[in-house]
N, C-alpha and C positions, 0 to 999 in steps of 0.2 A: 418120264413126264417132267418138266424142266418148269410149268407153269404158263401164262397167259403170253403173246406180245408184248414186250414191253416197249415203250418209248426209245430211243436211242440215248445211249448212256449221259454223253457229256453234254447233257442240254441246259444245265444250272451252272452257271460261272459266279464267281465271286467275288467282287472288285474291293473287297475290303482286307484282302490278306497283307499284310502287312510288307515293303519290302525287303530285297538281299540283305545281310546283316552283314560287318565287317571280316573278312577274312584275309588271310597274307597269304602270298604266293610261295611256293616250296618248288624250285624249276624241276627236281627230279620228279613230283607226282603233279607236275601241271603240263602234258605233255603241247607238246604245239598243234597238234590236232584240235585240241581244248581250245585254244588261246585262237586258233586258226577258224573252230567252229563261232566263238561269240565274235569273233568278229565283222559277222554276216549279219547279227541280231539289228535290227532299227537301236537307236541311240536311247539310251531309259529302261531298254526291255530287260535286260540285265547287267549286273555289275560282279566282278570279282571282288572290286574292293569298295568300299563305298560306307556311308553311313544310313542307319535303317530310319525308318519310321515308326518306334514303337504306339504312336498315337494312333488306335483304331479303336471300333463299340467291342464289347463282351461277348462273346458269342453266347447266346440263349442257354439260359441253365447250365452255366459253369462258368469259374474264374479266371478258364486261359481263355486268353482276350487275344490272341497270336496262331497264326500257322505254325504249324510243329516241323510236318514233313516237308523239308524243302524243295522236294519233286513235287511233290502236289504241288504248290505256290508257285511255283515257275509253269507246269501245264494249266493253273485254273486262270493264270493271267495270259495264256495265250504264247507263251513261249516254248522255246525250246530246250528241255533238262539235258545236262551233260553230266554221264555219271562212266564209270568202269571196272570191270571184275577185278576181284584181288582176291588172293587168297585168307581166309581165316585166320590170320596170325598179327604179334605182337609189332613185327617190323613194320607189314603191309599200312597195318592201321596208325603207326605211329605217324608215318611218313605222308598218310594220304590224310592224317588230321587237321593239318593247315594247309592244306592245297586248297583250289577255288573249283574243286567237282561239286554240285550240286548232290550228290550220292556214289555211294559205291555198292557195291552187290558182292556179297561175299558167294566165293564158289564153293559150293559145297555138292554138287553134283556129280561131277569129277574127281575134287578132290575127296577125304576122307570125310567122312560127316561125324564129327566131332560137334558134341554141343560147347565142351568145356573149352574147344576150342575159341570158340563163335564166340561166348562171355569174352573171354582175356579183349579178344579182338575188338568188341562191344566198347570195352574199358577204354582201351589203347584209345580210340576212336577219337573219346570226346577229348576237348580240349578246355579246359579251367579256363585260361588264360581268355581266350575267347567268350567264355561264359560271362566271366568278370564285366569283359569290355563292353559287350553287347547290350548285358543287362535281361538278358533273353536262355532261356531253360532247350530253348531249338537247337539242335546242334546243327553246327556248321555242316558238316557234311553228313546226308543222310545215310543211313546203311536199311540195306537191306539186303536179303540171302534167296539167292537160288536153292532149293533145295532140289536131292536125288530123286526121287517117285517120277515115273512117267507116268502120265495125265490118265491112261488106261489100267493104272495101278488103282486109282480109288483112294491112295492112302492119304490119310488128313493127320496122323500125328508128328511129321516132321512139321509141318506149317505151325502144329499149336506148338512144339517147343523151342522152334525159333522164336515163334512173336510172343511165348511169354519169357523167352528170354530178353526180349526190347526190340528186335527188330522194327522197321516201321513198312514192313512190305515182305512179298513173297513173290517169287517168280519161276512159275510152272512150267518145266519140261512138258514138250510132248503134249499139250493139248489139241485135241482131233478132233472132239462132238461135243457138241453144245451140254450133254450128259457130264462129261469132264469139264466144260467150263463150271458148270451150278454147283459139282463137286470143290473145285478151288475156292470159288467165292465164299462156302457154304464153309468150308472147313479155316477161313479168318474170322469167320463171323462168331460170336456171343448167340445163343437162343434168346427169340425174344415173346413176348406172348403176340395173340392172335391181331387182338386189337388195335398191335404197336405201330407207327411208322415206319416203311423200309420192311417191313418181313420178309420180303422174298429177294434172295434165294436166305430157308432157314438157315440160321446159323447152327453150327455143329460143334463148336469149339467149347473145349473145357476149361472151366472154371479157376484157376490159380495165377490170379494178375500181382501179385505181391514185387515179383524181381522187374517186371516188367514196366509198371507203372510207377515202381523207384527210380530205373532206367530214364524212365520220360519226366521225372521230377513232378510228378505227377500225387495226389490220394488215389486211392483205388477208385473212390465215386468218379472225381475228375477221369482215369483213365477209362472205369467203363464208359462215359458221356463220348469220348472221342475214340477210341477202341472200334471203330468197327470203317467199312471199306466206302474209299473214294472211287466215283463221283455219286454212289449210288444215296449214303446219305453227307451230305452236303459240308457237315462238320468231322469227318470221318477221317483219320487221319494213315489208316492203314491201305496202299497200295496195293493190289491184285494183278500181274502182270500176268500174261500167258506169252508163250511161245510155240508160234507158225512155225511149224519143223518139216510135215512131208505133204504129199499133191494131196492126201484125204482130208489133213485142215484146212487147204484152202479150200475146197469146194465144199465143204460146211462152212467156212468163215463167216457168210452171213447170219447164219443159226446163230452161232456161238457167240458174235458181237451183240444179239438182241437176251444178252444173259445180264441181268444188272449188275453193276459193282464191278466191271473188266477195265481197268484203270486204262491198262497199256496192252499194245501187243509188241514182242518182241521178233522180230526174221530171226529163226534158228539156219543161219545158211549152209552152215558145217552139214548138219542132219538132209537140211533140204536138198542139195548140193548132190550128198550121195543117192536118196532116192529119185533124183532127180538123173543117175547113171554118168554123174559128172563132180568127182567128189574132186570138192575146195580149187574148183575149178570158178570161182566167184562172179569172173566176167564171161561167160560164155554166156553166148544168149538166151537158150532155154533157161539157166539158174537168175539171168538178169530179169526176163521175163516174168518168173514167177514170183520174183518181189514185187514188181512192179505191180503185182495183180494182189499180192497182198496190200501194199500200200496204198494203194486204189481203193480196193473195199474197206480197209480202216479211215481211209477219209472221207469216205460215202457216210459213214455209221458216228464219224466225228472221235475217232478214238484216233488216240496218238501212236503211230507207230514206229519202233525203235529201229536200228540198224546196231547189228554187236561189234563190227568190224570197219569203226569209224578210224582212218589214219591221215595223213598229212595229206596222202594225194588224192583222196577220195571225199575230203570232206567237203569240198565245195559243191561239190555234186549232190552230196546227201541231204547238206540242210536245202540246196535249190528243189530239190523233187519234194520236200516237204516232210524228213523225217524227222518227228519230234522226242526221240527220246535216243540220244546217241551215246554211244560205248565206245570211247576213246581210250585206250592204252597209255598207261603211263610210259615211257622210258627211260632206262639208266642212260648217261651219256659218260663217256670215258676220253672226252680232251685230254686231260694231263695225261694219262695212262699214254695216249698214242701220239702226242707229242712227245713223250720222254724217250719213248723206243724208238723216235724218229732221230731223236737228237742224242742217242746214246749206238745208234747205227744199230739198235737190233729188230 
């Protein structure tokens, strides 16, 4: 039992989040996919580099008066987030700390799932120098983690010790039934009493906000106030993403978009791809087909839907069909390297 109908998710936008804050470009972690996808945006809708507008009202019952999570603020005005996997480490996170991604997603589903890892990464992440200039506690680049658990695992304690380690999102393998969707949302969420705003889906998450709420520069009051999932309560600064991975989520998809708190979905197209008896075969009709049917029903229900395998030749296509949360790959580029060997004859 999953609860009543609800309303469709992203029906309250919020024109008061504050805009882009400054950031400087780094060309190896700003791939041209990046650079290729904002420049499809209407002119204002976002900026790499730019200066912010810290002047906006309080938000109700607390002192951050600012959007925290930068993928919220870029989907609740109506745009398009560009964010990209990396792995958990000191290098990933140093390099992708002054790039102009909106977020990154740390992978932890593939790779080893290290928490201690996830911290250092966390660390790496933010950027001082940035903090300084902005005058803003947001970091530049959001993180958040995929974590390992498929959707028909049930398990909710990788999700509590990422995000009491600071992540500001989670991103669910493998979700298939609207039972795993209530399950994801439920296991970001804080309990709250009966009486409260937002109850449903219960929260199931445990109590230990200390590393996390230091993370977000935060008291523990201030972090529980915003601690909990976008869009379902309005000031929420914690992401919920799932990922469409084979043919039985998309034919629940509708069930499962009427789950509150489902921020994003993501095309698992690797997964889908194989069950689909066409593996990483991306363009063939049947696997193009079946995105297209997820992307369809996520803009029927108003949720943003992602594409993971955003690249230079594919990206004009992706933001034209209306994908709003796109995974672009950084790349190393190696000029000098293959000019030298060009001009040393090897």
């Amino acid at each position: 039992m999953i609860g009543p109908e609800w309303p469709p998710a992203h029906t309250i936008l919020r024109a008061d989040r504050r805009a882009p804050h400054p950031r400087s470009e780094v060309p190896w972690a700003c791939p041209s996919a990046a650079l290729a996808a904002a420049a499809y945006y209407p002119s204002g809708r976002r900026a790499c580099i730019g200066t912010f507008a810290s002047s906006r009202r309080s938000r109700e019952g607390s002192q951050v008066a600012e959007r925290l999570n930068g993928i919220i603020r870029v989907l609740e005005q109506g745009g398009t987030a560009i964010t990209t996997f990396a792995s958990p480490e000191v290098s990933s996170a140093t390099e992708l700390s002054t790039s102009s991604y909106d977020g990154v997603v740390f992978e932890m589903e593939h790779n080893p799932y290290d928490n201690g890892d996830l911290r250092h990464a966390l660390q790496y992440l933010m950027n001082r120098r940035q903090i300084a200039q902005s005058g803003s506690i947001a970091p530049a680049v959001t993180p958040l983690v995929r974590i390992p658990p498929n959707g028909g695992e049930m398990s909710q304690w990788h999700a509590k010790q990422v995000l009491d380690s600071g992540a500001y999102g989670v991103l669910w393998p493998h979700i298939s039934t609207p039972e795993e969707a209530y399950n994801a949302v439920a296991a970001c969420r804080y309990p709250r009493p009966d009486e409260a705003a937002y109850v449903e889906p219960r929260g199931i998450r445990g109590d230990a906000p200390g590393a996390a709420a230091r993370y977000w520069g935060l008291t523990q009051q201030e972090y529980y106030a915003h601690a909990d999932v976008w869009p379902l309560n309005p000031d929420g600064e914690i992401l919920v993403m799932l990922m469409c991975e084979d043919v039985r989520a998309i034919d629940r998809l509708p069930e499962i978009l009427k789950v509150p708190g489902v921020g994003v979905v993501v095309i698992g197209e690797g997964d889908l791809s194989q069950n689909l008896g066409h593996p990483r075969e991306y363009d063939h009709p049947i696997v193009r087909e079946a995105m297209d049917t997820i992307l369809h029903i996520c803009q029927q229900h108003n949720i943003p839907c992602g594409h993971p395998h955003v690249d230079a030749v594919n990206v004009e296509r992706v933001v034209q069909q209306g994908y709003r949360f796109l995974m672009a790959a950084p790349t190393r580029a190696y000029g000098a390297l293959n000019e030298a060997r060009r001009l040393t004859r090897r």
